[in-house]
C-alpha positions in Angstrom: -65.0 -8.2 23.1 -64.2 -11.7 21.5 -62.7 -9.8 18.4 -60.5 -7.8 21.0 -59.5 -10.9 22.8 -58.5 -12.6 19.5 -56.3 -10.3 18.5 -54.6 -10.3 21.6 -54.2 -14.0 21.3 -52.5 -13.9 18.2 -50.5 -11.0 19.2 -48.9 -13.2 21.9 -48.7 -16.1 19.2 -46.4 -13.7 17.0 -44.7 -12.6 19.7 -43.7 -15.9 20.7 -42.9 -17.2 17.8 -40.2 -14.0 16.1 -38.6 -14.9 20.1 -38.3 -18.1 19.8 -34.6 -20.0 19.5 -33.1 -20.5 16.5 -32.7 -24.1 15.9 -28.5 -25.2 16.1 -28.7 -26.9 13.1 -29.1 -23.8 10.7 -26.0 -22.2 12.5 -24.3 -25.5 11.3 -25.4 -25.1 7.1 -24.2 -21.7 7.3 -20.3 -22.3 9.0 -19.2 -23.5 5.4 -20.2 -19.9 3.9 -19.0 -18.3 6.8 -15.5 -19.8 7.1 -15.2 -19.7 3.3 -16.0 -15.7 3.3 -14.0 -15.2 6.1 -10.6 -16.9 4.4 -11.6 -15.7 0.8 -13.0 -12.2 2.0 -12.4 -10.7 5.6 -8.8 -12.0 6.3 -7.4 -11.1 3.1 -9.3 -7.6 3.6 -8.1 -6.8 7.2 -4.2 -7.9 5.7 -4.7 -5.2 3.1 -5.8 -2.6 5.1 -3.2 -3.1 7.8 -0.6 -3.3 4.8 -1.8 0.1 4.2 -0.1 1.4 7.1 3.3 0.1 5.7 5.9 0.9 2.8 5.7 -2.5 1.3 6.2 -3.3 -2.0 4.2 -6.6 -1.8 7.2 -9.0 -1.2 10.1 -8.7 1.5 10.7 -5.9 4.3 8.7 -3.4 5.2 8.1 -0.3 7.6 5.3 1.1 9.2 4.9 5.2 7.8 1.4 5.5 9.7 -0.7 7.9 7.2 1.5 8.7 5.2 -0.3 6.4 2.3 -3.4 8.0 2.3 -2.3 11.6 2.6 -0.4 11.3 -0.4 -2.9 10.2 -2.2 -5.1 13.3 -1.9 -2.5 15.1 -3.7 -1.9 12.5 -6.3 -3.0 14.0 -9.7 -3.1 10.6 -11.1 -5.6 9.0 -8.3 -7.5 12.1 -8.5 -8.0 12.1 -12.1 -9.3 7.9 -11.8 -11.9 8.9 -9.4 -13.1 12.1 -11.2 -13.0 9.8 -14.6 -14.7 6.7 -12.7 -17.3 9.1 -10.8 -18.5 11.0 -14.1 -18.1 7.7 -16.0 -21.0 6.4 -13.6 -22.8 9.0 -13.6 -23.4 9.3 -17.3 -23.6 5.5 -17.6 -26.3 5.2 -15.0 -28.2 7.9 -17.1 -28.0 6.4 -20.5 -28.3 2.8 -19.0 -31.8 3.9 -16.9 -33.5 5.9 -19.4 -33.0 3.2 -22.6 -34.0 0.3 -20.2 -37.1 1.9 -18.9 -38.1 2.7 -22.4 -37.3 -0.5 -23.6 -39.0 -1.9 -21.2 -42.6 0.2 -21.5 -42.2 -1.2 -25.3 -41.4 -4.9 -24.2 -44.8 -4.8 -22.0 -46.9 -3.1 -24.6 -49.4 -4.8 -26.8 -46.9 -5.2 -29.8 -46.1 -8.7 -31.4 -43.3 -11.1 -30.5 -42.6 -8.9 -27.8 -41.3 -12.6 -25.7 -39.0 -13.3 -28.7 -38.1 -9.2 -28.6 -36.8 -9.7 -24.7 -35.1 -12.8 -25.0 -33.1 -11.1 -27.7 -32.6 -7.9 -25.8 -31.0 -9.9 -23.0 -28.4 -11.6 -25.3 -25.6 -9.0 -24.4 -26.2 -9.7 -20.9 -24.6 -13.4 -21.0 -21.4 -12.2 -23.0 -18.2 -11.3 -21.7 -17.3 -7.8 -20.9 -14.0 -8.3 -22.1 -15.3 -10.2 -25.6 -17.4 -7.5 -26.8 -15.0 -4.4 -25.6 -12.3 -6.6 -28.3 -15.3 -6.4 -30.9 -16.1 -3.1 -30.0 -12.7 -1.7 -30.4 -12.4 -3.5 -33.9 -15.5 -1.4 -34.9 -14.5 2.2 -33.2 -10.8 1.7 -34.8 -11.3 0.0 -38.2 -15.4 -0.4 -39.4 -16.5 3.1 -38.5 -13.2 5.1 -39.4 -13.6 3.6 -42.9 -17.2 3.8 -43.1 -16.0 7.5 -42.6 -13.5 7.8 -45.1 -16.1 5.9 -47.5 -19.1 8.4 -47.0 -16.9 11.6 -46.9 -18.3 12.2 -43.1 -14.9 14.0 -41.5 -15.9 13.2 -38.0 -16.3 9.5 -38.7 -12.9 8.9 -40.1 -11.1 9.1 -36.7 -11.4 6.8 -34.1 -13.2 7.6 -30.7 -11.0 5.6 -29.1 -7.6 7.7 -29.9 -9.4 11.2 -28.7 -8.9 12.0 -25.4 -11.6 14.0 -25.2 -14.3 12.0 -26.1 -13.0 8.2 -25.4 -14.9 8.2 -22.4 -18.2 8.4 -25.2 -17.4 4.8 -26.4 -16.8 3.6 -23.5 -20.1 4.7 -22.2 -21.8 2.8 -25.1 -20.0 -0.1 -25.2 -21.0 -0.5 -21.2 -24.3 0.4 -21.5 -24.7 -1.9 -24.0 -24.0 -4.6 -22.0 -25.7 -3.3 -18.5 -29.3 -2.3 -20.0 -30.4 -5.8 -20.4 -30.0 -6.5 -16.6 -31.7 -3.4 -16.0 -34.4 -3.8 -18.4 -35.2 -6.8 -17.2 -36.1 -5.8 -13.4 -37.9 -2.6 -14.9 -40.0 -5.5 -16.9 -40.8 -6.8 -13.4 -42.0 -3.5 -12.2 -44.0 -2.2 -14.9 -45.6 -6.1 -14.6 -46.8 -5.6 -11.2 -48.5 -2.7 -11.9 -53.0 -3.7 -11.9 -54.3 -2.9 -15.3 -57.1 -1.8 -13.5 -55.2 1.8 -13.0 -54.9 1.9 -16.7 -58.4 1.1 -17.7 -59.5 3.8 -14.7 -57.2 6.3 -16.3 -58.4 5.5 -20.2 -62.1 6.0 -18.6 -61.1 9.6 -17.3 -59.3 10.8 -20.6 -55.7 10.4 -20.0 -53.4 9.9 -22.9 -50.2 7.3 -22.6 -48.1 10.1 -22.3 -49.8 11.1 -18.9 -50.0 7.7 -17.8 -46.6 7.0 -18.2 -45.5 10.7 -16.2 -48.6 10.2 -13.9 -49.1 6.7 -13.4 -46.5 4.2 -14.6 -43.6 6.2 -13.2 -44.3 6.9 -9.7 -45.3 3.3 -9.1 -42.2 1.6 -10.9 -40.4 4.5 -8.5 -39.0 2.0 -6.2 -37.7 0.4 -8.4 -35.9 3.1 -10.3 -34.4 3.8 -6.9 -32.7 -0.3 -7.2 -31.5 0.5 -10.7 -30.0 3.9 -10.1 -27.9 2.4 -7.0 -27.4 -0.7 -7.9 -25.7 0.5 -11.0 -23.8 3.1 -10.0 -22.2 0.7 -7.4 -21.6 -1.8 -10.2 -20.1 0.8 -13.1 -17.8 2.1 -10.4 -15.9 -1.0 -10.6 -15.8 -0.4 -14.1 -12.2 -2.6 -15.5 -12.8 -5.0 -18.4 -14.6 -3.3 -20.8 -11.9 -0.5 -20.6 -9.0 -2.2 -20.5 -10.7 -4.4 -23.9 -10.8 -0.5 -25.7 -8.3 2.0 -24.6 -6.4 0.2 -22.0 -6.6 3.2 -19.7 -5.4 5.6 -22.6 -5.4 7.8 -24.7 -2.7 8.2 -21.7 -4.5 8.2 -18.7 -8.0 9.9 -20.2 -9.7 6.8 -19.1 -8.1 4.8 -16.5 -10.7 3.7 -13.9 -9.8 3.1 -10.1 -10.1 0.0 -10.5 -7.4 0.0 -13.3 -5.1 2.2 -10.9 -5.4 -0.2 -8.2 -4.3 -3.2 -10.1 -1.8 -1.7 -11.6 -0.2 0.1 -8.9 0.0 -3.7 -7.9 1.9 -5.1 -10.5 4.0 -2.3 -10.7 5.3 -2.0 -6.9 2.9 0.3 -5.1 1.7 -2.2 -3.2 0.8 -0.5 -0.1 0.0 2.7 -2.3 -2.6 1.5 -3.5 -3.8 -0.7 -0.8 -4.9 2.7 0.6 -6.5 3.7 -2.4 -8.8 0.1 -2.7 -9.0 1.3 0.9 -10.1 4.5 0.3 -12.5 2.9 -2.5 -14.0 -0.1 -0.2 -15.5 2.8 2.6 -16.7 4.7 -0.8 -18.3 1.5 -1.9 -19.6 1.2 1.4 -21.6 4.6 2.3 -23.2 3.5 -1.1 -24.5 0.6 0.0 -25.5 2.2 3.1 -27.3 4.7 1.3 -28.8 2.3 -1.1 -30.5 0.2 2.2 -32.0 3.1 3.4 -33.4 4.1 0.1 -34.7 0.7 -0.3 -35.7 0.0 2.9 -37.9 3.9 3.0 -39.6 2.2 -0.2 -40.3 -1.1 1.1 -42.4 1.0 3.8 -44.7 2.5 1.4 
């Protein structure tokens, strides 16, 4: 009975306290960020979107034309082709990125030597500029490998990646995995961390190799946080820019020009409002991801 009655007790206590007022003075230290992300964020946002509506150019009169934006760009080859490119880009980057981390990862948090020395220099790409090594990259797809080609006799090494159309797309999915696996790696490190030894020692005591304790074990407890990885970068290679731009500038042609390279480029070329729709179009695709990505994390959280 006294049990029951102390658990009612502190019940009430925890009741009271997630009810109780929130003091005025946090409202105050977060007005900065809130202004600031209104004028940086929201105002400029709500402009676009209403620009949208319009035939503007970005500078001097415009009209309202209602729709007429976004059901053009439905049957715009062009816009059609970035989000096919940017969608299968992601796909295959969140693939490669994912499966090399993880593995990377299981090695980093083995019993090997200098594996503290091994992750600070797997995380090196991680701190460069996109930009820097897609410019270093492109040296190598356009002038090292191409003559390593022509200097071995290997046919298929002595053109570029970078000038087919067909397969540009590959380099571009190395270069970015490249530089997006050590940020990856790093949180599956965290996961297979928090994992009790005590589930590996119980599993060596009942026969099971590594290779069923990685399917069996390791796997569906680092789950949850295959689930952040997977969404968290396809969200991020969707805005996919500078690492293209660095290697085939959108080309050969239009093979590999992102959304993201669309939009800004619709911009400096007068399709202001055009492609206001489209970042428009790509903000409430953004969105639904992010949605989908709380309720995925949030299902795990409950486990």
């Amino acid at each position: 009975m006294a049990t029951t009655t102390t658990l009612v007790t502190q019940g009430d206590r925890t009741a009271r306290r997630s009810t109780r007022r929130v003091e005025p003075i946090y409202y105050l230290f977060l007005l900065p960020s809130l202004i600031l992300f209104t004028l940086a964020i929201t105002v400029p946002g709500v402009i676009g979107i209403f620009f949208s509506f319009t035939d503007s150019i970005g500078i001097g009169d415009w009209n309202f034309i209602g729709l007429t934006n976004y059901i053009a760009l439905f049957s715009d080859p062009a816009i059609l082709q970035s989000y096919l490119f940017t969608f299968g880009l992601s796909i295959a980057c969140v693939i490669v990125v994912n499966i090399a981390a993880f593995l990377l990862a299981v090695g980093l948090t083995s019993r090997i030597r200098f594996k503290t020395g091994l992750r600070a220099i797997f995380v090196i790409p991680m701190v460069i500029s996109g930009i820097i090594i897609a410019y270093v990259f492109n040296f190598l797809f356009s002038n090292s490998i191409p003559a390593l080609g022509s200097g071995t006799g290997i046919p298929w090494l002595e053109s570029s990646l970078l000038a087919n159309p067909d397969l540009a797309w590959v380099a571009i999915v190395i270069v970015t995995a490249w530089q997006a696996i050590p940020g990856t790696l790093l949180i599956y490190i965290a996961g297979l961390l928090s994992v009790p030894g005590d589930v590996y020692e119980a599993a060596d005591l009942d026969g099971a190799g590594k290779t069923q304790q990685l399917l069996r074990i390791t796997l569906p407890l680092v789950a949850g946080y295959v689930v952040i990885n997977v969404i968290l970068g396809f969200k991020g290679f969707l805005n996919a820019y500078d690492i293209i731009v660095g290697l085939t500038n959108g080309g050969p042609g239009t093979a590999t020009r992102s959304i993201a390279m669309t939009i800004i480029a619709g911009f400096n070329g007068g399709d202001y409002a055009y492609q206001m729709a489209n970042a428009t179009i790509f903000f409430i695709v953004a969105v639904l991801i992010s949605v989908l990505q709380l309720s995925l994390t949030r299902g795990r959280n409950q486990f």
